[in-house]
Structures are given as C-alpha cells and as structure tokens.
VMD Tcl script that draws the C-alpha trace (Angstrom):
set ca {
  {170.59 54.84 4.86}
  {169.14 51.17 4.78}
  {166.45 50.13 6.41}
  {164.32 47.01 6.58}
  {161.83 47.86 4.30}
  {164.07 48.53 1.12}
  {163.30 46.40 -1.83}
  {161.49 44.14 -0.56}
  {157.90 42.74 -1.60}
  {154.43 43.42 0.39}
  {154.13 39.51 1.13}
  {158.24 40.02 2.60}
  {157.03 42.75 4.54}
  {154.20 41.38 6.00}
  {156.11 38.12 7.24}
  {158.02 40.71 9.60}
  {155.37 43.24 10.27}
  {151.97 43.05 11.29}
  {150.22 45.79 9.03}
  {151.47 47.46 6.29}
  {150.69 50.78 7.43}
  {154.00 49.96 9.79}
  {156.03 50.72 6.95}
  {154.37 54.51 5.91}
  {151.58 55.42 4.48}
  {149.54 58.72 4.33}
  {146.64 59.56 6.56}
  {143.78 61.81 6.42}
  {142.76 64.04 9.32}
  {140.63 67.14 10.38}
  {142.25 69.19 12.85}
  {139.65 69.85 16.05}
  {141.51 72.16 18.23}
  {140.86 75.99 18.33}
  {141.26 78.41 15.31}
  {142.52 75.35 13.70}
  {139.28 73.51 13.65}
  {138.17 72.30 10.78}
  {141.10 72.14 8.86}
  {142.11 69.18 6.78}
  {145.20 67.32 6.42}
  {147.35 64.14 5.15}
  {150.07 62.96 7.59}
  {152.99 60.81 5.78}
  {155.04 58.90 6.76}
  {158.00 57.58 4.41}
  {159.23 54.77 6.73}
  {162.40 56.06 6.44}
  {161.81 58.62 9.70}
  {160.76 61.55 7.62}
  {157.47 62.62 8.48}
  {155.26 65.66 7.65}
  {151.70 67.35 7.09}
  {150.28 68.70 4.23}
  {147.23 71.23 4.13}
  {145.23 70.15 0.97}
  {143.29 73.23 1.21}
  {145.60 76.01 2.12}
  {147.52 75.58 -1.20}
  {149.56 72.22 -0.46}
  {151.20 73.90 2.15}
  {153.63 71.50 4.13}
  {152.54 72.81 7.96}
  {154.70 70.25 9.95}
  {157.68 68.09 9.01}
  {160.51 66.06 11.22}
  {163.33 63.60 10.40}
  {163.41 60.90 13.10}
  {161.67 63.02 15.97}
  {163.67 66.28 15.09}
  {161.31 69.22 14.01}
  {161.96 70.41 10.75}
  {160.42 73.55 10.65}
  {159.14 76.57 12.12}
  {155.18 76.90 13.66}
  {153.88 79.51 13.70}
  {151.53 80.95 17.08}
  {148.87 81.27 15.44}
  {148.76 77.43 13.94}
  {147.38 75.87 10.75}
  {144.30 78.76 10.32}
}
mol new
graphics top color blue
foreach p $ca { graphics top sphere $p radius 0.5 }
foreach p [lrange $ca 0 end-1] q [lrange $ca 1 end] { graphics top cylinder $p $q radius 0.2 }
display resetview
C-alpha cells in the first residue's frame, strides 16, 4: 500500500501538511467515563489507517484497534476496567 507519507523527509512532509501529527503519532489519554475512569492510555496512529489503544497499566494490553474505520476487535461490556 503507498501512501503519501512513505520515504519522505519531515521538511517534505511539512510542505504538504500542516502539522506533523497529520501523519501519526501516539497520544496520551485518561479515560473519564464510568468504571473506566481513571484509566490511562496511548492512542496511535501509524498513518497508514491502522489505529489502536494500548493500556500501559493493565499489562500493555491493546483495548481497541481498527484498519481504516473497520473495528478490529472485540469490546468487551464491561470496558477498559
């Protein structure tokens, strides 16, 4: 699969995007909601249209992963406790 962002440099990147983080990246987050509050985790992004969510504290546990807006796996009811 090629995409636009395939060997190129940061500087050629940024001439055709607007912030790197357009590209993938990871970011950290605390879920709020419920029995899941209080729980952290890292959101990726490849760039590539796989994304997914790790649970640093619950063993590296990937909780939620998709390829291009398709789920990839199965949640659970009662969430990332």
């Amino acid at each position: 699969m090629s995409t636009m962002f395939e060997h190129k440099t940061r500087k050629e990147l940024l001439r055709r995007i607007g912030n790197i983080s357009q590209a993938g990246g990871t970011r950290s987050i605390e879920l709020q909601e419920g029995s899941e509050r209080g729980v952290r985790a890292i959101d990726f992004d490849t760039g590539t249209g796989f994304r997914f969510t790790v649970l640093p504290d619950r063993g590296m546990d990937i909780f939620d992963a998709s390829y291009c807006g398709c789920s990839l796996c199965f949640h659970s009811p009662t969430g990332a406790v």
